[in-house]
Each structure stands twice: as C-alpha cells, then as structure tokens.
C-alpha positions in Angstrom: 167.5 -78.3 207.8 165.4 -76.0 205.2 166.2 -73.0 203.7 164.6 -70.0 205.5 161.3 -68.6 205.1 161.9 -66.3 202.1 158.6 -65.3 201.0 156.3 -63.2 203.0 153.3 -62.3 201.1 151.4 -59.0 202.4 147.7 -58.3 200.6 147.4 -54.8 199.6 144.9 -53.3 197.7 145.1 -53.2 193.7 143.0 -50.1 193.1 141.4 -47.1 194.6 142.5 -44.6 196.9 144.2 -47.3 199.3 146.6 -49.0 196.3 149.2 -50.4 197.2 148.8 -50.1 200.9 147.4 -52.4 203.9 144.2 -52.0 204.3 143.7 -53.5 207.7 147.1 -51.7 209.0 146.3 -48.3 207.3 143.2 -47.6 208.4 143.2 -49.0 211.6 146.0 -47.1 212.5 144.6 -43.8 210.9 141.6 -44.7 213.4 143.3 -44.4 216.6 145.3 -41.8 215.6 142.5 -39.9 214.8 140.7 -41.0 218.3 144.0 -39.8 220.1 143.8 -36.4 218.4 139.8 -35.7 219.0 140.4 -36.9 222.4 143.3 -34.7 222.8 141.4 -31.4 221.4 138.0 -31.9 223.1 138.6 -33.4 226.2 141.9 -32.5 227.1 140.6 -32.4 231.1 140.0 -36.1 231.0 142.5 -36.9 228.3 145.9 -35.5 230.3 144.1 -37.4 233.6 143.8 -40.9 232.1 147.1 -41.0 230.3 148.3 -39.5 233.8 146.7 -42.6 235.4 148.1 -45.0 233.1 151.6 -43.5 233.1 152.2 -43.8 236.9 150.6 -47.7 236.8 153.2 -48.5 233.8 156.4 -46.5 235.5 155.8 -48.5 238.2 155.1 -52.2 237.4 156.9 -52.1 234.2 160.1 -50.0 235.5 161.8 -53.9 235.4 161.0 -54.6 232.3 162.4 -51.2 230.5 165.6 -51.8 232.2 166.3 -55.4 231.2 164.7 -55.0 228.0 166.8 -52.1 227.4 169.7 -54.1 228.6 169.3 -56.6 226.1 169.2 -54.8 223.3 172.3 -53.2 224.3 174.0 -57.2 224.7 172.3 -57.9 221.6 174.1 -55.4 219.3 177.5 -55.9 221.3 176.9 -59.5 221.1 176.5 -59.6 217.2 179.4 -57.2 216.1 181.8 -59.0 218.3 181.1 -62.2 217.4 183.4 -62.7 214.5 180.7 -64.6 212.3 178.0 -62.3 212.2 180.2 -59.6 212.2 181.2 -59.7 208.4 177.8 -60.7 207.7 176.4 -58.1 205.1 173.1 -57.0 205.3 172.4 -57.4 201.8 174.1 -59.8 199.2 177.9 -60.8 198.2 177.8 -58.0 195.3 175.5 -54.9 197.2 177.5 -51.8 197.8 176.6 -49.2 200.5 173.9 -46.7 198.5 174.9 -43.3 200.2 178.7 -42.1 201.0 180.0 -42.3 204.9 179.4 -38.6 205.6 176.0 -38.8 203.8 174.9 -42.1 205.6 176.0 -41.2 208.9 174.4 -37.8 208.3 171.1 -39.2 208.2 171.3 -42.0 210.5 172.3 -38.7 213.4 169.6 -36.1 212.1 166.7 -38.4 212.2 167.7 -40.2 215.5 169.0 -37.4 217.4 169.4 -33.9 216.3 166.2 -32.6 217.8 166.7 -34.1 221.6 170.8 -32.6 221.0 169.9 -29.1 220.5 167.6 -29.3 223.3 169.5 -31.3 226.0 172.8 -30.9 225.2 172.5 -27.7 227.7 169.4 -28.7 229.3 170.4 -32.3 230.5 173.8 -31.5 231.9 172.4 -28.7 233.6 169.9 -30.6 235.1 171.8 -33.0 237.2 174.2 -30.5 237.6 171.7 -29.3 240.1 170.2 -32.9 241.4 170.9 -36.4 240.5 170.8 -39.8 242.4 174.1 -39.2 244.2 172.7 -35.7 245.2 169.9 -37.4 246.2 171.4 -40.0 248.5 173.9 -37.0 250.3 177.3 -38.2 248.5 177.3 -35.1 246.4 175.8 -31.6 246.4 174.4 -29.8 244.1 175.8 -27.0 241.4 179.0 -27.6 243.1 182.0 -28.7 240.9 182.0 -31.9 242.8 178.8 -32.8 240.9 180.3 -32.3 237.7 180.9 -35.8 237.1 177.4 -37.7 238.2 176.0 -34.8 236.4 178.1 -36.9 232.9 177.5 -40.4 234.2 173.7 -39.6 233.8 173.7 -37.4 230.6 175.7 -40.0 228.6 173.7 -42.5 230.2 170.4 -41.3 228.7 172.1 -40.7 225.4 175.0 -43.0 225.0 174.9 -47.2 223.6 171.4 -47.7 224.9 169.2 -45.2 223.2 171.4 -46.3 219.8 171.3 -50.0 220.4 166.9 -49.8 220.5 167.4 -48.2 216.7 170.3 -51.0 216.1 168.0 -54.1 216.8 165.4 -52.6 214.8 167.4 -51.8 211.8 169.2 -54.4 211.9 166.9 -57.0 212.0 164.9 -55.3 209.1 167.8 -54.9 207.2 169.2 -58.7 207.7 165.2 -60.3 206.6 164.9 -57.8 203.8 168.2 -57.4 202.1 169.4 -61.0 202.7 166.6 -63.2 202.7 164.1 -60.6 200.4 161.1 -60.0 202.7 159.0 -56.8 202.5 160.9 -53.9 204.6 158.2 -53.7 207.2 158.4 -54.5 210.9 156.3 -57.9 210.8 159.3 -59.0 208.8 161.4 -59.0 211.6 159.5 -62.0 213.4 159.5 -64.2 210.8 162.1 -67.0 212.3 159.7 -67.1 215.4 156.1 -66.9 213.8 156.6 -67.6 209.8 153.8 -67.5 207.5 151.5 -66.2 210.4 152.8 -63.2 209.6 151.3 -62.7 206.8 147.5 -62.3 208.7 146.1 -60.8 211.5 149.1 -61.4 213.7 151.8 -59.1 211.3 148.7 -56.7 210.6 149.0 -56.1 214.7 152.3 -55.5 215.1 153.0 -53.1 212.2 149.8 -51.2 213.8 151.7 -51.3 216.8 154.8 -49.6 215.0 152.7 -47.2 213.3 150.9 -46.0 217.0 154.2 -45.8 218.2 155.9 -44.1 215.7 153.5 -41.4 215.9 154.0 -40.9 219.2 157.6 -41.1 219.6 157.9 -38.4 216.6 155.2 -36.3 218.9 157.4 -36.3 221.7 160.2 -35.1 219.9 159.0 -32.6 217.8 157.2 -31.5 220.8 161.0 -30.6 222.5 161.5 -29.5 219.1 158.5 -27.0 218.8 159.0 -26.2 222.8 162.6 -24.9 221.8 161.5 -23.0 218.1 159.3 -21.0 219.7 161.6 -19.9 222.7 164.3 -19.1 219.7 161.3 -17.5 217.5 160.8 -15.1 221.1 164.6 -14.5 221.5 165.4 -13.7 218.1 162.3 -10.8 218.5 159.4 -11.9 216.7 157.4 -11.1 220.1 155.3 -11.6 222.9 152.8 -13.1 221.3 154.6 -16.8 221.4 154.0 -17.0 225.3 150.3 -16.9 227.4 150.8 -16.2 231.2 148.3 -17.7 233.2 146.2 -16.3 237.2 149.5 -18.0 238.5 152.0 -16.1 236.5 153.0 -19.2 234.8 153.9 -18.5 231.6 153.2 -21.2 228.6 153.7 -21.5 224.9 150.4 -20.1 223.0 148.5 -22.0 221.2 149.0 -19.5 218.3 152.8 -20.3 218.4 151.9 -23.5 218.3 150.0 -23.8 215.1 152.7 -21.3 213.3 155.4 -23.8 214.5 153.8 -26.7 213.3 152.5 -25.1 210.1 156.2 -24.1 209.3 157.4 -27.3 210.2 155.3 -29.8 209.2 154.8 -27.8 205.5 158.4 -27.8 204.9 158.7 -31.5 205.9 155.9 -32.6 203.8 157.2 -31.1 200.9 160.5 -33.0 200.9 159.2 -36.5 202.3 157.2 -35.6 198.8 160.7 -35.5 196.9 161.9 -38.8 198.7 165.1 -40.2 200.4 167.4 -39.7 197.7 167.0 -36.5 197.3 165.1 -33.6 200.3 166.1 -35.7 203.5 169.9 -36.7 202.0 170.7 -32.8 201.5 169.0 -31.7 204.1 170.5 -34.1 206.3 174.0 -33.1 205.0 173.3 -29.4 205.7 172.4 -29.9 209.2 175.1 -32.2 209.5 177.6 -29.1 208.0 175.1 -26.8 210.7 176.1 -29.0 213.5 180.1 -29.2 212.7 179.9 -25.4 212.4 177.8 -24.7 216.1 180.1 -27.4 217.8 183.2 -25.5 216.1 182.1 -22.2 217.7 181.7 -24.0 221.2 184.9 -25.6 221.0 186.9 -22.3 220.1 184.7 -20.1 222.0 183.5 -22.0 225.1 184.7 -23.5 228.1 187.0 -26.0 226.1 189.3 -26.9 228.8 186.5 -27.4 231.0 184.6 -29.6 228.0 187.4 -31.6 226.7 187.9 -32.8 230.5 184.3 -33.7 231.3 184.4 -35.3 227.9 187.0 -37.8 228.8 186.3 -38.0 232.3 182.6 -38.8 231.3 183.7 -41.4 229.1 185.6 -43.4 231.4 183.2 -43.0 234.5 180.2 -44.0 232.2 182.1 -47.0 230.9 183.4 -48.2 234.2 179.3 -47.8 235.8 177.8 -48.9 232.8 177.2 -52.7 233.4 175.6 -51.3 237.1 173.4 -48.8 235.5 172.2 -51.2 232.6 170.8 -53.5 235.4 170.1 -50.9 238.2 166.4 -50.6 239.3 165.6 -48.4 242.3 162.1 -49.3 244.2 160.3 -47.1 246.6 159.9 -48.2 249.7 156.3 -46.9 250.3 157.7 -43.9 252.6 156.6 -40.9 250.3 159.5 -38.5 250.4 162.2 -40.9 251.6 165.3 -42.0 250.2 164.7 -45.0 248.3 161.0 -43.2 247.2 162.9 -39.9 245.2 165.5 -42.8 243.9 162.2 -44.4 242.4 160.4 -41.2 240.8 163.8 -39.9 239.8 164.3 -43.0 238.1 160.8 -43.3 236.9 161.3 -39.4 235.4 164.6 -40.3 233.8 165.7 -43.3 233.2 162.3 -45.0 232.2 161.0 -42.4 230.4 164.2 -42.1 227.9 164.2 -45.6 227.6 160.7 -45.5 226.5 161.6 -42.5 224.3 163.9 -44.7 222.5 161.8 -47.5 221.9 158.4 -45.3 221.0 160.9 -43.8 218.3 162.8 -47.4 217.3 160.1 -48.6 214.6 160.7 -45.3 212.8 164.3 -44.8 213.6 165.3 -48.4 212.5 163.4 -48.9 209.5 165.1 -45.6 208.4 168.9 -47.3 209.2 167.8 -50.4 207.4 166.5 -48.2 204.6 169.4 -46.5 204.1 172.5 -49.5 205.6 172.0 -51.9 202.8 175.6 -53.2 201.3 176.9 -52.7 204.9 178.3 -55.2 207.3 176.6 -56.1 210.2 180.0 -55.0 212.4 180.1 -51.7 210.0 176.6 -51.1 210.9 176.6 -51.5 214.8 179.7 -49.2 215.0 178.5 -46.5 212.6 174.4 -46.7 214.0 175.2 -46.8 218.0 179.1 -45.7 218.6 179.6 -43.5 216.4 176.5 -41.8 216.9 176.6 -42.0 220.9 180.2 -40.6 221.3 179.0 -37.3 218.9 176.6 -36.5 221.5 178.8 -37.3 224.4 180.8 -34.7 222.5 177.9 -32.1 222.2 177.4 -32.5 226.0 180.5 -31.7 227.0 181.4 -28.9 224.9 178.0 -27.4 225.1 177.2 -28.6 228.4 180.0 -28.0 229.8 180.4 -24.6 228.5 177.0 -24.2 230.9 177.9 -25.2 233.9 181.6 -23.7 233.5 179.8 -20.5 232.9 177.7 -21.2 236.4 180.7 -22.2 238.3 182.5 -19.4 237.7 180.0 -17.2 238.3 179.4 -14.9 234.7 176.2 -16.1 234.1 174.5 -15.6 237.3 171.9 -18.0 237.1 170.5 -17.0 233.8 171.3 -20.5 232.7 170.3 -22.7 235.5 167.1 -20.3 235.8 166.0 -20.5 232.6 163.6 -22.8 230.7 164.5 -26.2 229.9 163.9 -25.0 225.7 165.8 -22.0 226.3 168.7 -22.6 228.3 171.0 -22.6 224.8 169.9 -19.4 223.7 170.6 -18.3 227.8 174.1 -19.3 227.3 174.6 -17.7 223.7 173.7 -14.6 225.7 175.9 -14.7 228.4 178.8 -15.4 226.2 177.8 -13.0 223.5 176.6 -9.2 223.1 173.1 -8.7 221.7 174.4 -8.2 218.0 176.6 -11.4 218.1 174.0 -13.4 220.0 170.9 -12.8 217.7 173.2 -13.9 214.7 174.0 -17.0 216.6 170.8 -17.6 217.7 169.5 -17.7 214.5 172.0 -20.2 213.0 170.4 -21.9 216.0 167.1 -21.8 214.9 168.1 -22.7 210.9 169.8 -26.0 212.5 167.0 -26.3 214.8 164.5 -26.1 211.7 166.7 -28.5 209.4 166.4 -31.2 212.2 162.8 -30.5 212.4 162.1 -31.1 208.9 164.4 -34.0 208.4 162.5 -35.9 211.3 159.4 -35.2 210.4 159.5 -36.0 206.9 161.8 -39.2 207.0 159.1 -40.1 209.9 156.0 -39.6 207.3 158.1 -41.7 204.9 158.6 -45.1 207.2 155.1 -44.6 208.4 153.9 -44.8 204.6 156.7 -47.9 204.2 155.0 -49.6 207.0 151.5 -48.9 205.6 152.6 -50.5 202.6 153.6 -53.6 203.4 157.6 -52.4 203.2 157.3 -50.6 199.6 160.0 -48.3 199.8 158.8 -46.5 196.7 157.1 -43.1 195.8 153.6 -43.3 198.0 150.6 -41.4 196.7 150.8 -37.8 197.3 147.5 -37.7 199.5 149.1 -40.3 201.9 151.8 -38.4 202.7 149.3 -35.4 203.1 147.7 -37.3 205.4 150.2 -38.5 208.0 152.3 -34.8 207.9 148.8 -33.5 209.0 148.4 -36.2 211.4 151.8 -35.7 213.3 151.0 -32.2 213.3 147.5 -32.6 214.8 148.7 -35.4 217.4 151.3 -32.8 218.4 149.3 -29.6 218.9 146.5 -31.5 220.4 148.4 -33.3 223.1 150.9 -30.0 223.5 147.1 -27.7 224.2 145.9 -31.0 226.5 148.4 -30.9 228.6 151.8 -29.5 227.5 155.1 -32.0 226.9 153.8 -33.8 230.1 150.5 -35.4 228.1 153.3 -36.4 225.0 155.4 -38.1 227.5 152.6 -39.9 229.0 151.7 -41.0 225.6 154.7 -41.6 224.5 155.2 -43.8 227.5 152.2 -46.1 226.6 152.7 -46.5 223.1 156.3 -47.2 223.7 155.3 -50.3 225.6 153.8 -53.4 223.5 156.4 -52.1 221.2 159.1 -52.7 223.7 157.9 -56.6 223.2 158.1 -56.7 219.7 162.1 -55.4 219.8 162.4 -57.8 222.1 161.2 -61.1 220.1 163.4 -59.0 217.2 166.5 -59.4 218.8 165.7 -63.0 219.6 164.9 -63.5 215.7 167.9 -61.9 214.7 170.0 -63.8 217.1 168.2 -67.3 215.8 168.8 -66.5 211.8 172.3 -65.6 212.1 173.0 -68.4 213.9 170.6 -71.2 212.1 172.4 -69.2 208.4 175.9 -70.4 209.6 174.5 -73.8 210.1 173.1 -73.4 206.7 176.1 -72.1 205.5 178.0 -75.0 206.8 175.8 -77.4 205.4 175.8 -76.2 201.5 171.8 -75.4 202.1 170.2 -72.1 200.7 170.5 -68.8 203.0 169.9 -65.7 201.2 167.4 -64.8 198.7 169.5 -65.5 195.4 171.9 -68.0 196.6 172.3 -71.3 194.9 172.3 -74.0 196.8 175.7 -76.1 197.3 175.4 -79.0 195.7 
C-alpha cells in the first residue's frame, strides 16, 4: 500500500487580471452566470417557462434520487462520528488547534447555513402545515386544528433538522479531511481525489468546481431571495411606504422591482465591503452579533410567547421526528396518474417540499461546506459532526417551536384572528409581533427584526462571495483581488433581481432545483471518498506507511 495522493497541482494564471485564479473554472463560470442573468432580464416569458419545464421533468424522475442521496449523506455523517476510529480523527494535524473560539465557530457555521431560511420559516413553515400536510392530506388529521399540531413538527424539523446539516457535513468534511490532513488545495475537486487522482488536476476537476460555482450561485439566490422577499415586507411594516409593493389587473399584490434593487443595493454593498475585509475579521463579528441578535429575539419569544405551548411542541417534536425519521429518510410518494387523487397531492406535496429543500441544501452545500472546512480546522471529525449538524439542527428545532409555536398558539386560541395564517409567507413574523404587541412596541421589535434580518443577509452573501473566489482559485484561502470580489457581489445581486423580476421566488426555485442536481452527484462520490480515505488511513496507520501531509513514515 502507498501513501495517498498528496499533491494536487491546479494551473492558475501568474499575471494579469486573472492571477492567481483558474482560468478555465473562472470564466467559464462567469459565462453562464452571465447567460442566466441576460436570460433572466430579457426574456423572462421564456426563461420562467423553460426552467418551469425542466423543474417538473427533474421533481419527477429524480424525486428517488434526492431522497436516497439525501439519505446517505445523513448515514454518512452518523456513520463517521460513531465509528470510534474516524471519530478522533482530526481534520488537520497532531499539533493544529481549533482557529476561532466555540461561540465564534458555531456562530458562523449557523449564520451562513441558516439564519436567513430561520427568520423566514421559523413562523412561516409551522404555519404552513399547521394548515395542510400529508396526514391532512390522506384524512387522518384536519387542518388548523390542535390535533395537527404535531404532523405540522414532524414536517418542519424534517425540512430543517440532520438532513439539511448532514449535505454541509459531507462537504465540509471531506474538504477539510484532503486539505488539512493530506495538504490538497481547499477546493471542491479535492474532495474526489481517492476515486479519480491526478485526473483531477485537468478538465475533469475544472468541471466539477464549475459545477460548485453554478450551484453556489444559485443556492445563495434562493436564499437571499426569502431574504429580500421578507426585508422588504419589514422595510413596509416598519413605514418606509407603499412604494415596496406593485398590485397587479388581478389585485395581486407583488414586491416592486424598485424594492428590489434598494434591497439588493443595501445588501449586497454591505456584504461586499466585509467579504473585502475577510474571515477573520467582517464575517467573524458579524456573525457573533447576529448570533447575540438571535439569543436576544428567541429570549423575548420564550418570556413573552406561547412558552408552554413551545417548550411542549419542542419536545414532543423531537421525539416524533426521531421515532419517524428512518421512514421519512426513505419515503417516496408516487402519483398514480389520477390528477387530484390521493397518492397524486402525496406526490406534488412531496415534490413542493420535501424535494425542493433537499435540493436547497445541496444547491447551497459547495458554499456552506467549504465555509465549515474553512473555518473547522484543528477539530475532530466526531467534534465536527456534532457541532456542524446537531447542534445546529436542534437550535432551529428550538426557533420553531418557540416562534412557531407562539403562531399557531396565537391561532388556536383565537387573538390573532387569522392575521397570521392570512398573511404572507415573508410577513407572517412581523403579523405575529403585531398581534402580541401594540404599534409602539411592535415597530421597535420589528426593527430589531430587520437589523438581524440584515446581519444574516450580509454574512451570507459575503462569506458566499468569499468561497466562490476560493473555488476560483484553485482553494487559495487568501486575500482575492478587490475587482473579483466586485464582481461576484454584483453577480449574486444581478442573478437575484433578474430571476426575482422573471418570475418571482418560483423562477429561483426552479433554478435552484437544476443547479442543485449534478451537484447532488458530486456529494455523493464525496461521501464515498471520504468513507475510502478514512478507512484505507487506518490501514496505513496500521502499517507504519505515510498518511498525512507531514508525517514521517514508520520505519
């Protein structure tokens, strides 16, 4: 047996505007970004109906592979921090410490995975299948009853409990294990290196790190989407007028595309300006203030709230979601051809849930797990699984059932009179904030609401700009030239505004959708890499022969 492949050489340019980046994987990507975003903006008729067309084709041939694929990265991670010799593996070397603090690490790991998608759904979500869900849909329950209460849980931690952490787990964690330990470049191609080697180092890497790029993009479109959706219904609630909204022949009433561009401007400038300033520095304090933000918001819940009501969906939700979680990891419902029938709404409601989260979470892995790796160096592998997909997953099942369950408390009880359930998915927090509240107290809290909201924003966005430039550069974690990171804050911006005025959230979802799925292959093939080194290392290890990057050989 040989010592692993330890050298993975990545051309980059020496001079010019493009040094120190991939050439091939930089501008190619910069291409179809580009083609998404004049697409988007002048033929948004055509644009929203093709990615329509494609979107219904992949939710329902590929609904099987989502859910196993999704299922095995959730085994994977289990598999690896239970397993007693992986589990003190360190991601790094004998002597690396941890970089950032607990509070600080964990900070960052929660604000760019989740934050955004918290504020948002933390009401929204619980609400939602509060009203309908499967078992609604099949007669065993009915909706915005109290005997919904708990499928409404199942569902919500479901969509944001172990699997949406275990997609950024696999990621990280592979990146971190072929980087720290073995010294390859910090770049997704990396990752594949026990199954392809030196192939790598070509066209082959230069394709998958496109990939990653395409959907990184998208994944941080579709969640800065929510986030611009629900900044704009705070910017309206908290008076700054009636501009934000159009209202169409219909009476539909729609975010302007002057709200947009304001949103985007605010956001996207702030975020620019600290990816500028690096990890160390803009994204580790703001991460810590939203983090303080957060504590603070799920404080006033807690004292203020329903928190009888929360603390028992909290721990009722745990236990049914544990107990139904091997079913629902495997579970695929399939229409039987009967439009409106039974098995039929099982299959869209599936298709609308379900597969779109999971392809949520893989469309935003590339980014989310290159930033864990980026910042989980000195840790243990076990360390790392718990603090990067429990830890994480049980704060929002948390959120959801203080917040949530503040919600539907409210409902059930009758105070809020359908002003929650009524309103907008992006303002259904600010809905509850007034129901609890009068005016004076609610504008105050709904403008902490919006400084969280805007922290989250900006830490997203600009740790996203970063790991798009680390990809570009063949895993360089170091300071990228300015006009790069110009560049891709503009582009995130653009893909977001022009697929928000082609056609709303709905064309970023579609999108989103089909990005997230050749990437879905590449996590797959990394969990198989990850699983191969760890075990051909402890036959190294065994053996005396060479296994990390530094390490003498036994003699």
């Amino acid at each position: 047996m040989k010592p692993p492949l330890m050298d993975l050489p990545i051309s980059v340019a020496e001079s010019g505007f493009y040094k120190g980046f991939t050439k091939n994987v930089t501008i190619t990507a910069k291409i179809i970004v580009g083609i998404i975003i004049v697409w988007a903006v002048a033929f948004p008729g055509s644009a929203a109906a093709f990615l329509g067309g494609i979107n219904s084709f992949i939710l329902a041939t590929f609904n099987y592979w989502y859910v196993y694929a999704m299922a095995f990265y959730v085994l994977t991670c289990f598999a690896l921090a239970l397993w007693p010799a992986s589990g003190r593996l360190k991601l790094g070397l004998e002597d690396d410490e941890p970089e950032f603090s607990n509070f600080s690490w964990f900070s960052m790991m929660f604000g760019a995975g989740i934050g955004i998608g918290m504020l948002t759904f933390a009401t929204a979500e619980p609400i939602y299948h509060f009203k309908s869900n499967p078992s609604t849909i099949m007669g065993l329950t009915e909706g915005e009853t109290l005997g919904n209460v708990r499928d409404a849980y199942i569902w919500s931690f479901t969509h944001w409990g172990v699997a949406a952490w275990a997609s950024y787990a696999v990621v990280g964690l592979s990146l971190a294990y072929f980087s720290y330990r073995r010294g390859l470049p910090l770049t997704v191609r990396s990752g594949l290196t026990p199954l392809f080697g030196k192939a790598l180092s070509g066209t082959l890497g230069h394709v998958i790190d496109i990939v990653a790029v395409v959907a990184t993009i998208l994944g941080l479109a579709q969640t800065l989407g929510f986030g611009v959706d629900q900044f704009v219904s705070g910017l309206h609630r908290i008076g700054f007028g009636d501009w934000l909204y159009t209202v169409d022949a219909e009476g539909t009433r729609s975010v302007s595309t002057a709200a947009i561009i304001v949103s985007l401007f605010v956001i996207m400038g702030a975020s620019t300006l600290s990816a500028l300033s690096g990890v160390g520095k803009g994204i580790k304090w703001l991460s810590n203030l939203n983090m303080g933000l957060s504590f603070f918001l799920l404080a006033f819940f807690l004292i203020f709230g329903s928190t009888f009501f929360g603390l028992q969906a909290l721990f009722v939700g745990i236990f049914d979601y544990v107990t139904n979680l091997p079913w629902i990891l495997f579970n695929v419902w399939s229409s039987d051809g009967v439009e409106g029938s039974v098995p039929d709404q099982l299959a869209t409601w599936q298709g609308g849930w379900n597969i779109f989260y999971w392809a949520w979470w893989i469309a935003f892995a590339p980014f989310v797990g290159l930033f864990l790796a980026r910042v989980s160096r000195g840790r243990t592998v076990r360390e790392y699984v718990i603090g990067a997909m429990f830890i994480p997953g049980l704060m929002c099942f948390v959120w959801f059932s203080i917040v949530g369950g503040t919600a539907i408390d409210l409902e059930l009880n009758g105070d809020a009179n359908r002003a929650i359930l009524d309103a907008g998915q992006a303002d259904q927090l600010f809905a509850m904030l007034n129901v609890m509240l009068d005016d004076g107290l609610a504008w105050v809290m709904s403008v902490i609401v919006m400084v969280l909201l805007l922290t989250y924003l900006v830490t997203t966005a600009d740790s996203g700009v970063l790991i798009i430039n680390t990809i570009n550069a063949a895993g360089d974690e170091g300071p990228k030239a300015r006009p790069h990171i110009l560049f891709w804050g503009g582009a995130i911006a653009l893909v977001v505004g022009g697929l928000i005025i082609a056609g709303g959230l709905s064309a970023i979802q579609t999108a989103m959708v089909i990005g997230a799925l050749p990437f879905s292959l590449v996590m797959v093939l990394m969990g198989f890499s990850v699983l191969k080194a760890i075990y051909k290392d402890g036959k190294r290890e065994a053996a005396g022969i060479q296994s990390t990057v530094n390490e003498v050989a036994a003699e």
